[in-house]
mmCIF file of the N, C-alpha and C atoms, coordinates in Angstrom:
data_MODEL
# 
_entry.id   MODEL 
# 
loop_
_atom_site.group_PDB 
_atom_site.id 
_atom_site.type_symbol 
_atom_site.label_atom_id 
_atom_site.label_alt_id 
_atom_site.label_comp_id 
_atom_site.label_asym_id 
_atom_site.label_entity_id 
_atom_site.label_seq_id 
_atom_site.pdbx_PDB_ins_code 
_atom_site.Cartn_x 
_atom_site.Cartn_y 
_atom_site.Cartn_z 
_atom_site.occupancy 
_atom_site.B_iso_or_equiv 
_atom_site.pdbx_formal_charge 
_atom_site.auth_seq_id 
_atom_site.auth_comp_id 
_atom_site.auth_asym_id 
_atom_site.auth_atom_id 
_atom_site.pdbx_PDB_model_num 
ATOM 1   N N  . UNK A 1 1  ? 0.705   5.956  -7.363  1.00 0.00 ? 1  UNK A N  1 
ATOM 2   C CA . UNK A 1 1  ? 0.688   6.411  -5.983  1.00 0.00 ? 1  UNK A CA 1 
ATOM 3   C C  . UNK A 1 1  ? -0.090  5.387  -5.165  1.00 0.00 ? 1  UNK A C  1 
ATOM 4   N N  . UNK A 1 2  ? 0.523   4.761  -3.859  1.00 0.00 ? 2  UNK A N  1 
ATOM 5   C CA . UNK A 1 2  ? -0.362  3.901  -3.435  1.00 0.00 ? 2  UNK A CA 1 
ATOM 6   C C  . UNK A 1 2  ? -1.129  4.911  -2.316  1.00 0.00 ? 2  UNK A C  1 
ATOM 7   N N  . UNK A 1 3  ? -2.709  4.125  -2.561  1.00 0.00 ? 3  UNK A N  1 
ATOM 8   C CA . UNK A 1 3  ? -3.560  4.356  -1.255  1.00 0.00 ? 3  UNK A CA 1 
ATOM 9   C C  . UNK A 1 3  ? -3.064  4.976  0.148   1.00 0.00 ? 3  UNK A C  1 
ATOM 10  N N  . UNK A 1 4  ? -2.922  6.217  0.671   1.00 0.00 ? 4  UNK A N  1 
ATOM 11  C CA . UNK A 1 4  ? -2.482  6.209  2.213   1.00 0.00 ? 4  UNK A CA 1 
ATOM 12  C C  . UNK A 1 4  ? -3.155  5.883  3.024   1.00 0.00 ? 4  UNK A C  1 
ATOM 13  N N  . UNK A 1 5  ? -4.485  5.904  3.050   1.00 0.00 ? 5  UNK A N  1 
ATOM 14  C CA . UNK A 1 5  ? -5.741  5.467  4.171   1.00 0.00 ? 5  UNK A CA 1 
ATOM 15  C C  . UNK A 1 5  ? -6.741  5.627  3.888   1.00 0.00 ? 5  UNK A C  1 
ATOM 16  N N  . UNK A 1 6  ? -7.969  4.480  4.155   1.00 0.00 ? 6  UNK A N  1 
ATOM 17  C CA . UNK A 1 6  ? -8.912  4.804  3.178   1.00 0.00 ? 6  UNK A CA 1 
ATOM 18  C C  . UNK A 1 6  ? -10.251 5.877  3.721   1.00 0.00 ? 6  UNK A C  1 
ATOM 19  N N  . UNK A 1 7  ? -11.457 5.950  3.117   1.00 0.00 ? 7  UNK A N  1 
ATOM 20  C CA . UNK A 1 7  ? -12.585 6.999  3.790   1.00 0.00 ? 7  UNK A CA 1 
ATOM 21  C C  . UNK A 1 7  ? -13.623 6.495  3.013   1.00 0.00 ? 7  UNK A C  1 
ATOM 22  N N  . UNK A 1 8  ? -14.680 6.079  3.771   1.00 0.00 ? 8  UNK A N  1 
ATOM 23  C CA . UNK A 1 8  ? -16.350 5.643  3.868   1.00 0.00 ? 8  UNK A CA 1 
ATOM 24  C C  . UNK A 1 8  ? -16.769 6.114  1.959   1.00 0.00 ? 8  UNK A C  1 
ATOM 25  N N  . UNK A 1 9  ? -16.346 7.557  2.025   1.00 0.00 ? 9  UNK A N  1 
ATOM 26  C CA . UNK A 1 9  ? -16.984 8.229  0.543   1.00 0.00 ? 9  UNK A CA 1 
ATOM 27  C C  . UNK A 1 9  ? -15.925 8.412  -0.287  1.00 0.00 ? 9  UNK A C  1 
ATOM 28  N N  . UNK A 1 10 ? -14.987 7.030  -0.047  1.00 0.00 ? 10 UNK A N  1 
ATOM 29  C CA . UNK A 1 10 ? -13.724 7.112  -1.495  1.00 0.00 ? 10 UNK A CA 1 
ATOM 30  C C  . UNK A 1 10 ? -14.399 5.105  -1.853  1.00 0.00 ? 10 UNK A C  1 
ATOM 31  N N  . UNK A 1 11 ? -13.656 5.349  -3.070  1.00 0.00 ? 11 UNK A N  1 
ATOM 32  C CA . UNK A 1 11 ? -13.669 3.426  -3.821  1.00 0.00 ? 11 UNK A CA 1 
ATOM 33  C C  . UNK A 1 11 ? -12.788 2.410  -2.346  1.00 0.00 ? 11 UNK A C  1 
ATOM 34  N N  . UNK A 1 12 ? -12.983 1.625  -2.512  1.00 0.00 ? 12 UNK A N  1 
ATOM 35  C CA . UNK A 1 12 ? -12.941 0.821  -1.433  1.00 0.00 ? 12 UNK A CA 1 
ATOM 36  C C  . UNK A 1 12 ? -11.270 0.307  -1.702  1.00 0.00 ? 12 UNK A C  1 
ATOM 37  N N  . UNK A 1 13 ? -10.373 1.496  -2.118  1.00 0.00 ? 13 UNK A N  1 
ATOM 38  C CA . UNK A 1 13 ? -9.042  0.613  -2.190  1.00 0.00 ? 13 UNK A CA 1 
ATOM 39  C C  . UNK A 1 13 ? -8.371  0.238  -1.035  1.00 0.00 ? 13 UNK A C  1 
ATOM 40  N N  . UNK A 1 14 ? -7.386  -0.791 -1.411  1.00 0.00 ? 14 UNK A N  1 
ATOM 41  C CA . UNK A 1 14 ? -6.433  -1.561 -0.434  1.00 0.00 ? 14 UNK A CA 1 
ATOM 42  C C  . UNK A 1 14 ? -5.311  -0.479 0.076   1.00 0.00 ? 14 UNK A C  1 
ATOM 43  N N  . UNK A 1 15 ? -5.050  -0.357 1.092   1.00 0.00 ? 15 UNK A N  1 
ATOM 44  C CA . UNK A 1 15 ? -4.004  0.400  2.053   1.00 0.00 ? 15 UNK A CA 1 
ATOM 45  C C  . UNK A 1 15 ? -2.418  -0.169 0.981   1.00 0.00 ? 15 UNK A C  1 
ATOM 46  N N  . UNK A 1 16 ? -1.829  0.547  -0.054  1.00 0.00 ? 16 UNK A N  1 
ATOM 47  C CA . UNK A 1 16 ? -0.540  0.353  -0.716  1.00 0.00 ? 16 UNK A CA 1 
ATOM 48  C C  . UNK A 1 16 ? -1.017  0.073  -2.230  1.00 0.00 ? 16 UNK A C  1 
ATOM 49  N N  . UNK A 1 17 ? -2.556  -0.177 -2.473  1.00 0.00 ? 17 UNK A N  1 
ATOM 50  C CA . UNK A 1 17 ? -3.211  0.146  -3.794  1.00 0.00 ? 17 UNK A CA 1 
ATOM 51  C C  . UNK A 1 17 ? -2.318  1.056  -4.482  1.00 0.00 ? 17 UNK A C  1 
ATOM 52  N N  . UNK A 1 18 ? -1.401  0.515  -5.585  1.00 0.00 ? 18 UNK A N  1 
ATOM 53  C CA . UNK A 1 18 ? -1.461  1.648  -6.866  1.00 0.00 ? 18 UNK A CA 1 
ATOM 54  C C  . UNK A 1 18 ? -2.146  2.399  -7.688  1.00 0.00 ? 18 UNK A C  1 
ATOM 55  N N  . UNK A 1 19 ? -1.839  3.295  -7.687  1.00 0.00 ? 19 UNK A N  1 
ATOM 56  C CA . UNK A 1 19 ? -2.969  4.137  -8.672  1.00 0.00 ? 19 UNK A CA 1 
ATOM 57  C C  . UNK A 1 19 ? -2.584  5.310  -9.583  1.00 0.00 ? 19 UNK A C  1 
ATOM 58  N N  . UNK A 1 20 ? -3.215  5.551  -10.503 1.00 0.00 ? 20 UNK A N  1 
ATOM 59  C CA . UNK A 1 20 ? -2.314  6.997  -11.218 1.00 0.00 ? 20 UNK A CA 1 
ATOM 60  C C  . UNK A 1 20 ? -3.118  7.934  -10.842 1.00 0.00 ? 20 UNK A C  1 
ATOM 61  N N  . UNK A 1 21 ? -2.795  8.753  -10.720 1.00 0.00 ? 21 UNK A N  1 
ATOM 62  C CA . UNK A 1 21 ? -3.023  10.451 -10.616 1.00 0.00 ? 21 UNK A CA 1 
ATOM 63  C C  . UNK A 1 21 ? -3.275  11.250 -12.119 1.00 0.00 ? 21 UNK A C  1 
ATOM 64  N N  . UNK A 1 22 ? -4.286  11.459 -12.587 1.00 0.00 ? 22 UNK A N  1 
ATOM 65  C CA . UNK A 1 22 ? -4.398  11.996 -14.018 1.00 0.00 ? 22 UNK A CA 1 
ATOM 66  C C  . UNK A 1 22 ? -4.454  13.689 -14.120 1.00 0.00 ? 22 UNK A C  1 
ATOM 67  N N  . UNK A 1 23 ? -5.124  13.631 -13.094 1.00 0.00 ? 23 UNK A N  1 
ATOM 68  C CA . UNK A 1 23 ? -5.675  15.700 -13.263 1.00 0.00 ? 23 UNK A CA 1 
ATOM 69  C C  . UNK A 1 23 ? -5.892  15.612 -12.020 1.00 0.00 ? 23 UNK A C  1 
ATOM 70  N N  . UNK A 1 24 ? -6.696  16.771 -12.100 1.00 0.00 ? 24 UNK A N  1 
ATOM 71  C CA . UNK A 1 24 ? -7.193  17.616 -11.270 1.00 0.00 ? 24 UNK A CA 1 
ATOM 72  C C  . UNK A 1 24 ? -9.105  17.918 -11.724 1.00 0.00 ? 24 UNK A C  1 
ATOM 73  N N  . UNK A 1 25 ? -9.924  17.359 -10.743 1.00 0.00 ? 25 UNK A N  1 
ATOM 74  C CA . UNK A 1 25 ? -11.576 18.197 -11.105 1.00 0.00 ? 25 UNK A CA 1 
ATOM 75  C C  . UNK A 1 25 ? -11.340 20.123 -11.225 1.00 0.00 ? 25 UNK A C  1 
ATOM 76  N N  . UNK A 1 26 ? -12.499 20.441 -11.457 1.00 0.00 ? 26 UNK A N  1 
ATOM 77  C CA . UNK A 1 26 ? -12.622 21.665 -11.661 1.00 0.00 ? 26 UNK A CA 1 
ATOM 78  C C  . UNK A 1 26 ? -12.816 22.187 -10.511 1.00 0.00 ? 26 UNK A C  1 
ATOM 79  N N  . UNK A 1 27 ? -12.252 23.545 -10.352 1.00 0.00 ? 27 UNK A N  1 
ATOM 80  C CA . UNK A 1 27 ? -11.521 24.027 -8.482  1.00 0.00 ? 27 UNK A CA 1 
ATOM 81  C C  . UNK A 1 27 ? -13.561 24.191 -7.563  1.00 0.00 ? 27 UNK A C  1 
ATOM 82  N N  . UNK A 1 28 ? -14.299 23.780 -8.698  1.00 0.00 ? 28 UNK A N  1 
ATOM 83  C CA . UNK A 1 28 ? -15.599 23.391 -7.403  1.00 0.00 ? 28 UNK A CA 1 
ATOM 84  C C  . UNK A 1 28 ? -15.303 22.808 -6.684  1.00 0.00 ? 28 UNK A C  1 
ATOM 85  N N  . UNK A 1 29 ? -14.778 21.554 -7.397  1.00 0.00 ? 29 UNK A N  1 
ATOM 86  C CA . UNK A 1 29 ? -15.109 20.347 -6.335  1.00 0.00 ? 29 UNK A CA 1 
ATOM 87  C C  . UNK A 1 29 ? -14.244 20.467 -5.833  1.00 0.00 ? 29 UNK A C  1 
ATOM 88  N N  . UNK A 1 30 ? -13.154 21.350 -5.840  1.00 0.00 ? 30 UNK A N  1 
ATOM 89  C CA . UNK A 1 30 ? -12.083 21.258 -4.829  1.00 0.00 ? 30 UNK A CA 1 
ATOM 90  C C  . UNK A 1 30 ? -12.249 21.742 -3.661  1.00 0.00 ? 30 UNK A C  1 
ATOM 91  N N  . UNK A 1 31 ? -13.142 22.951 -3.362  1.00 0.00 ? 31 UNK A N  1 
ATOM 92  C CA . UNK A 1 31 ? -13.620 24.025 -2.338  1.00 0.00 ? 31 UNK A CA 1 
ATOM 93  C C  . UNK A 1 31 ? -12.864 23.597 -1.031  1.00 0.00 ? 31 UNK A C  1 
ATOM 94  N N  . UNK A 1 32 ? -13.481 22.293 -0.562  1.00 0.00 ? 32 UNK A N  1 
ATOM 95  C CA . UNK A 1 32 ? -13.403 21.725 0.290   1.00 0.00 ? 32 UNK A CA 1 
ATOM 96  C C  . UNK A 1 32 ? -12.299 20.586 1.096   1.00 0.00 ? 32 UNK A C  1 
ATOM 97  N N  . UNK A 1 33 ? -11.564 20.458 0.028   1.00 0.00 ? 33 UNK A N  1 
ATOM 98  C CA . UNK A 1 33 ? -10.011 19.697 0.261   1.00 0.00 ? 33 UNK A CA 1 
ATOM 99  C C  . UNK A 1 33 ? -10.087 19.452 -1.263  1.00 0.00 ? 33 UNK A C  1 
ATOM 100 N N  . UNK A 1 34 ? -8.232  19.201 -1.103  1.00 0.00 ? 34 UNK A N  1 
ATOM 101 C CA . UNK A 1 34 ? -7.623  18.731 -2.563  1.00 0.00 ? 34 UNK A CA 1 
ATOM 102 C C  . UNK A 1 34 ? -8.345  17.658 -3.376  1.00 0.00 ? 34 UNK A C  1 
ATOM 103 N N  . UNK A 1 35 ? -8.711  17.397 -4.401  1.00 0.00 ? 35 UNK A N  1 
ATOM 104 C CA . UNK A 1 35 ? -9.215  16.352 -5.145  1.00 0.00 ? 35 UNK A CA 1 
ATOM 105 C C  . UNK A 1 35 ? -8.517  15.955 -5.745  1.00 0.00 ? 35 UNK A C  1 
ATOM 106 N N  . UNK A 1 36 ? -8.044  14.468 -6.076  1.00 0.00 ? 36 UNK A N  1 
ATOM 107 C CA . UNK A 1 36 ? -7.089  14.404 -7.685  1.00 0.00 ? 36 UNK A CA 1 
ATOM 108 C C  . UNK A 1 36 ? -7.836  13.126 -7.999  1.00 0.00 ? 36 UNK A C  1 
ATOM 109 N N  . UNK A 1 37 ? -7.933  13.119 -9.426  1.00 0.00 ? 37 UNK A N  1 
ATOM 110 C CA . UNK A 1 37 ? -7.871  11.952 -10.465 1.00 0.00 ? 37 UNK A CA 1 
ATOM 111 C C  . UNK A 1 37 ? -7.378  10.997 -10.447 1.00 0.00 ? 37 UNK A C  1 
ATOM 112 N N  . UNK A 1 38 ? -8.529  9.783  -10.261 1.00 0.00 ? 38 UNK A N  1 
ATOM 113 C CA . UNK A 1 38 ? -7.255  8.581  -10.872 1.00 0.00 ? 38 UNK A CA 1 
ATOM 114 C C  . UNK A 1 38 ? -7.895  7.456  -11.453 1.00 0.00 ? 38 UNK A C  1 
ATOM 115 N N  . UNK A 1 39 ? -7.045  6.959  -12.311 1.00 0.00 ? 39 UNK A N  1 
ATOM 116 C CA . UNK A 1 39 ? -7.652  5.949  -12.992 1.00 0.00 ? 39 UNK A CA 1 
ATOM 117 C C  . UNK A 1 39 ? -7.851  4.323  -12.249 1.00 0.00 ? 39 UNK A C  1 
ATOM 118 N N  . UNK A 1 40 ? -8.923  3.804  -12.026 1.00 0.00 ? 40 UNK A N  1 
ATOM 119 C CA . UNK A 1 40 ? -9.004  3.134  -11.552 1.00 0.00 ? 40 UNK A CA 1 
ATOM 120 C C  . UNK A 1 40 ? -10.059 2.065  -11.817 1.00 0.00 ? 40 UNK A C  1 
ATOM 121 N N  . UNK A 1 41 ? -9.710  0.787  -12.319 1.00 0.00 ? 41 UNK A N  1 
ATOM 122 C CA . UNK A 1 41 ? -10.953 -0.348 -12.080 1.00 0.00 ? 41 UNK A CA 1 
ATOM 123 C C  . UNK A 1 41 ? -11.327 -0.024 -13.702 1.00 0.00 ? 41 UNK A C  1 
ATOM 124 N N  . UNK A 1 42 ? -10.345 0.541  -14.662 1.00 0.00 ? 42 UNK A N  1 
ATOM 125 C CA . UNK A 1 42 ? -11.208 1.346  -15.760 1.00 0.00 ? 42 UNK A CA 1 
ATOM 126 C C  . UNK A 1 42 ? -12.542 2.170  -15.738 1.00 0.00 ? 42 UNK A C  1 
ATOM 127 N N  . UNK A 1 43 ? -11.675 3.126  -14.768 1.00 0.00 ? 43 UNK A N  1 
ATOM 128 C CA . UNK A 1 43 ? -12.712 4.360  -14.348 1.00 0.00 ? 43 UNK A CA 1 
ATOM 129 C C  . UNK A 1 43 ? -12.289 5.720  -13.879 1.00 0.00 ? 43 UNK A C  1 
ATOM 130 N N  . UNK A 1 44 ? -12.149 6.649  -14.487 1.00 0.00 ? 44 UNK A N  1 
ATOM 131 C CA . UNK A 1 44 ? -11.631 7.877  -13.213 1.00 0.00 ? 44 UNK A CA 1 
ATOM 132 C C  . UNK A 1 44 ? -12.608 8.054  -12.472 1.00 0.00 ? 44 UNK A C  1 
ATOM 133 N N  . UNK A 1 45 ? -11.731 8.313  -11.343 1.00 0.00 ? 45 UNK A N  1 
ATOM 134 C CA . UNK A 1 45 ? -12.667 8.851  -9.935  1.00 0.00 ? 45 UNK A CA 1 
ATOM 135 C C  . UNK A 1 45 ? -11.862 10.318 -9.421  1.00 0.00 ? 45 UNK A C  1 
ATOM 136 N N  . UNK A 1 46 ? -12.523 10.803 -8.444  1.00 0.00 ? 46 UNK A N  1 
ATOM 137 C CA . UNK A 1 46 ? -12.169 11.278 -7.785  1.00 0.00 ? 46 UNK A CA 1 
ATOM 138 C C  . UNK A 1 46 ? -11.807 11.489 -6.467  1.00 0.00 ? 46 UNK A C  1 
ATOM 139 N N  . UNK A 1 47 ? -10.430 11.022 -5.746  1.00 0.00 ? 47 UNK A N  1 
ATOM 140 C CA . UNK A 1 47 ? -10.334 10.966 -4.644  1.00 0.00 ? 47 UNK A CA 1 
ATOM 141 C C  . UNK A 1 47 ? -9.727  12.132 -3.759  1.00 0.00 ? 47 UNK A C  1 
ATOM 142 N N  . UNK A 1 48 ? -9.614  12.020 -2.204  1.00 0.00 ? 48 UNK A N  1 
ATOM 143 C CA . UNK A 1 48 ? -9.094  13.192 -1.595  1.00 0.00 ? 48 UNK A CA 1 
ATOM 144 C C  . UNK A 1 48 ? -7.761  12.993 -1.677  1.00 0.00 ? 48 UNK A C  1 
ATOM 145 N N  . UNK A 1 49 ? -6.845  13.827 -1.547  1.00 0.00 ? 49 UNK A N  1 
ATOM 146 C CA . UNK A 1 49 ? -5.192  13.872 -1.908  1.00 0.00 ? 49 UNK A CA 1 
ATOM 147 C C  . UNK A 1 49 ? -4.521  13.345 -0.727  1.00 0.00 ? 49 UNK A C  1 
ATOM 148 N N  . UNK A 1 50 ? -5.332  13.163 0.549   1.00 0.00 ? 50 UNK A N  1 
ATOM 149 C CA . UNK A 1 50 ? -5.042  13.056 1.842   1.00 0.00 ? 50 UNK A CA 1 
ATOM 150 C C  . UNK A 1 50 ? -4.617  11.475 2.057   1.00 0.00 ? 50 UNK A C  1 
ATOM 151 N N  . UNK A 1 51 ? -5.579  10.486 0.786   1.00 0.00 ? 51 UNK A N  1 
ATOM 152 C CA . UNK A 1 51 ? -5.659  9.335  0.756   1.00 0.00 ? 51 UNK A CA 1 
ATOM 153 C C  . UNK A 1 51 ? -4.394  9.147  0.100   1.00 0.00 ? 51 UNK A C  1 
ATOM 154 N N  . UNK A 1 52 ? -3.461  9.661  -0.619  1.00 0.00 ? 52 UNK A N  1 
ATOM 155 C CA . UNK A 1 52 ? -2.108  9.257  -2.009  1.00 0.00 ? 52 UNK A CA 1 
ATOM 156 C C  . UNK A 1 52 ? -0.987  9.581  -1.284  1.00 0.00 ? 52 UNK A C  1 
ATOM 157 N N  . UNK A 1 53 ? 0.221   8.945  -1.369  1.00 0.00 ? 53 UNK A N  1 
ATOM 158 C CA . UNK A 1 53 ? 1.390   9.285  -0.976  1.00 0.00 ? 53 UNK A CA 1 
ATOM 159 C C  . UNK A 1 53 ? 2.286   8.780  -2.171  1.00 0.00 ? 53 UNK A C  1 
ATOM 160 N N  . UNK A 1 54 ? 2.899   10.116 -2.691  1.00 0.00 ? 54 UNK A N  1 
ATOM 161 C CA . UNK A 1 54 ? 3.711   10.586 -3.882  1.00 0.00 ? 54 UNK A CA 1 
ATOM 162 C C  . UNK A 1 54 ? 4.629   8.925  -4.495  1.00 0.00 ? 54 UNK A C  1 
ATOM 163 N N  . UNK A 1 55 ? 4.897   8.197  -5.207  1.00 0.00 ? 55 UNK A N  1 
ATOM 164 C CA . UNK A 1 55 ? 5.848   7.641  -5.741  1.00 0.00 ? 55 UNK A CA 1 
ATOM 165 C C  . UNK A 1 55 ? 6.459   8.136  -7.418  1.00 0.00 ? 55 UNK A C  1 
ATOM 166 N N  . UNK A 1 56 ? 7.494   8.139  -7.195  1.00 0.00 ? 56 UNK A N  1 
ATOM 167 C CA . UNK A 1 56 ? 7.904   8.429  -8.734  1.00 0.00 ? 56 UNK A CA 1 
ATOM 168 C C  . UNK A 1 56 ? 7.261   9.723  -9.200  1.00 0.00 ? 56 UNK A C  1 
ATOM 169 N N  . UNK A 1 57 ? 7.675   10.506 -8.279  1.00 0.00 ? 57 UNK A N  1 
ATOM 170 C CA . UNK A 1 57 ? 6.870   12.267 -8.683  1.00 0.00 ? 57 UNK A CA 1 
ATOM 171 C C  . UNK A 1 57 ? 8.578   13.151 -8.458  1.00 0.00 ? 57 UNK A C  1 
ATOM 172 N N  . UNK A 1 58 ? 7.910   14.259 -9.551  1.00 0.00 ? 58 UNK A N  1 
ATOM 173 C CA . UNK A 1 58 ? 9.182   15.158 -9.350  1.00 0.00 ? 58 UNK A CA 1 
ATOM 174 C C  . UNK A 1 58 ? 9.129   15.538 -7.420  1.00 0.00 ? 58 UNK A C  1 
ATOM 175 N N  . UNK A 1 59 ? 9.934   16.656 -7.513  1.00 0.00 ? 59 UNK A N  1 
ATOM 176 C CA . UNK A 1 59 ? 10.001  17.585 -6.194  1.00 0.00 ? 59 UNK A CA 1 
ATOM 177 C C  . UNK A 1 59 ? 9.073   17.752 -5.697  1.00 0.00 ? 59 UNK A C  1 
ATOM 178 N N  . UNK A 1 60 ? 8.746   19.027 -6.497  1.00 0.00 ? 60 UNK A N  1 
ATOM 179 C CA . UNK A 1 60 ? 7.782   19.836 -6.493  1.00 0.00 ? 60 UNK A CA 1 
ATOM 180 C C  . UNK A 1 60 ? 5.971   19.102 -6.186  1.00 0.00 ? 60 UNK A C  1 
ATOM 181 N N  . UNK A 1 61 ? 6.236   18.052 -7.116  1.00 0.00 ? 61 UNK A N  1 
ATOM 182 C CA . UNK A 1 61 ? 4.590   17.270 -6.389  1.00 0.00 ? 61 UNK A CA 1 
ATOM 183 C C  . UNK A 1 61 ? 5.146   16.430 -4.989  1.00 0.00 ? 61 UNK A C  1 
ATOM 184 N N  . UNK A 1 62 ? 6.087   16.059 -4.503  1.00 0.00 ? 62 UNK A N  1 
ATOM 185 C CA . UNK A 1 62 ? 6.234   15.390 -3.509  1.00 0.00 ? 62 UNK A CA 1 
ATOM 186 C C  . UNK A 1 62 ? 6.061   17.194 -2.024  1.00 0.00 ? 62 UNK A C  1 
ATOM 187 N N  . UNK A 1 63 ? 6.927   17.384 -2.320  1.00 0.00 ? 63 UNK A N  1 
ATOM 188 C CA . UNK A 1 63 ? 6.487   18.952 -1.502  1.00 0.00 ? 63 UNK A CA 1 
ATOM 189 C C  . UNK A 1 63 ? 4.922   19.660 -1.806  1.00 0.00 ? 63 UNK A C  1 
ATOM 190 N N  . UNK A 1 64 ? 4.182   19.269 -2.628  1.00 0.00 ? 64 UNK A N  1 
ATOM 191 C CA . UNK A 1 64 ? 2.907   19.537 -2.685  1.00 0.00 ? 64 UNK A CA 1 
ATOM 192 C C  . UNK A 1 64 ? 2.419   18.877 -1.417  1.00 0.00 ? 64 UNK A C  1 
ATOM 193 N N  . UNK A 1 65 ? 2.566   17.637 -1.938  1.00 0.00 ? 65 UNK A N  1 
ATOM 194 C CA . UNK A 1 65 ? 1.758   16.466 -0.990  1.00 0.00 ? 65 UNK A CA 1 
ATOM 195 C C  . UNK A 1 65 ? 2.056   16.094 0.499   1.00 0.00 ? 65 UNK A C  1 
ATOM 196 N N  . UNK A 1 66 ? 3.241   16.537 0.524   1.00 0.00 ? 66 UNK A N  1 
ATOM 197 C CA . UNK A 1 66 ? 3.746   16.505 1.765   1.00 0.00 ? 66 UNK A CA 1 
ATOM 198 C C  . UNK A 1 66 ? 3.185   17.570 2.681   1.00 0.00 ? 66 UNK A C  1 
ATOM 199 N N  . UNK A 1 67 ? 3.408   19.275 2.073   1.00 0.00 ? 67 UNK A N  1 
ATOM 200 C CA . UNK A 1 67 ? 2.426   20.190 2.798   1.00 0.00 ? 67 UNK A CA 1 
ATOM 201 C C  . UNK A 1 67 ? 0.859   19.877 3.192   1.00 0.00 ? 67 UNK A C  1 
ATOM 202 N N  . UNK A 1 68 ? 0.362   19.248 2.113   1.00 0.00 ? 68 UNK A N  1 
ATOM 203 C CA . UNK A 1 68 ? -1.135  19.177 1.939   1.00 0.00 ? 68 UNK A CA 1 
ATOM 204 C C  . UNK A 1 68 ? -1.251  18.239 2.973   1.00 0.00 ? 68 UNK A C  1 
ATOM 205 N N  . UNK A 1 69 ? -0.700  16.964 3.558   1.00 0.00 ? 69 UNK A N  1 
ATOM 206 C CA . UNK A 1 69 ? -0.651  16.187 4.406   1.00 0.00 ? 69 UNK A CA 1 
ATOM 207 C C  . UNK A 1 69 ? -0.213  16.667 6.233   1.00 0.00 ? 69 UNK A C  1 
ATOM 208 N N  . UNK A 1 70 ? 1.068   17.511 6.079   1.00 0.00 ? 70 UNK A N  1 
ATOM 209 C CA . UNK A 1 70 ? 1.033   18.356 6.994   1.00 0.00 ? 70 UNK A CA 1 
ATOM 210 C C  . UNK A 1 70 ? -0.508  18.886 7.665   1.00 0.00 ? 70 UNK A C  1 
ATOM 211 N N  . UNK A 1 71 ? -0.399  20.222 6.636   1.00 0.00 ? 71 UNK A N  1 
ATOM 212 C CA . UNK A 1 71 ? -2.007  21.103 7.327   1.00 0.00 ? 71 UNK A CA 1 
ATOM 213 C C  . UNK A 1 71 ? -3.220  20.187 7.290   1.00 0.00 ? 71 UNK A C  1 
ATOM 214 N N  . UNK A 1 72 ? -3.335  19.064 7.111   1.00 0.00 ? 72 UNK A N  1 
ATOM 215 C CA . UNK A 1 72 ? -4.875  18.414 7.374   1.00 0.00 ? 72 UNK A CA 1 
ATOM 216 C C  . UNK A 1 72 ? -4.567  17.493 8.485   1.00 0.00 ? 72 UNK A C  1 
ATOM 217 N N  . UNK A 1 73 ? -3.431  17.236 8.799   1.00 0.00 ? 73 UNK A N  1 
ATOM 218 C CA . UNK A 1 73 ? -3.174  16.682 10.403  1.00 0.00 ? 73 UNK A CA 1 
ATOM 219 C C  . UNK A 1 73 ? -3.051  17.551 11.248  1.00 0.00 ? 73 UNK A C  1 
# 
């Protein structure tokens, strides 16, 4: 999934950065917006979902991400 835009308290990726999506944190850290996993730099992190735009995903995660992108604009 590349980078959609970056934020002050995410890793400093490039705007079209690839990245994988592994999981999901535990629904704490979610409270507050979507979180997802990704491997990166040989590291998981955790970034906001707001930052990823879907490549090579079924439906169903592209209609995830697409809603989730909707309601936070």
């Amino acid at each position: 999934m590349p980078a959609a835009s970056s934020r002050e308290k995410s890793p400093r990726m490039r705007e079209g950065e690839a990245v994988t999506v592994t999981g999901m944190p535990a629904v704490e850290d979610c409270m507050g917006e979507i979180i997802v996993l990704i491997g990166w730099c040989g590291r998981t992190l955790g970034v906001p979902l707001i930052q990823v735009d879907g490549i090579d995903v079924d439906a169903d995660t592209s209609q995830a991400i697409a809603d989730w992108h909707y309601w936070v604009a």
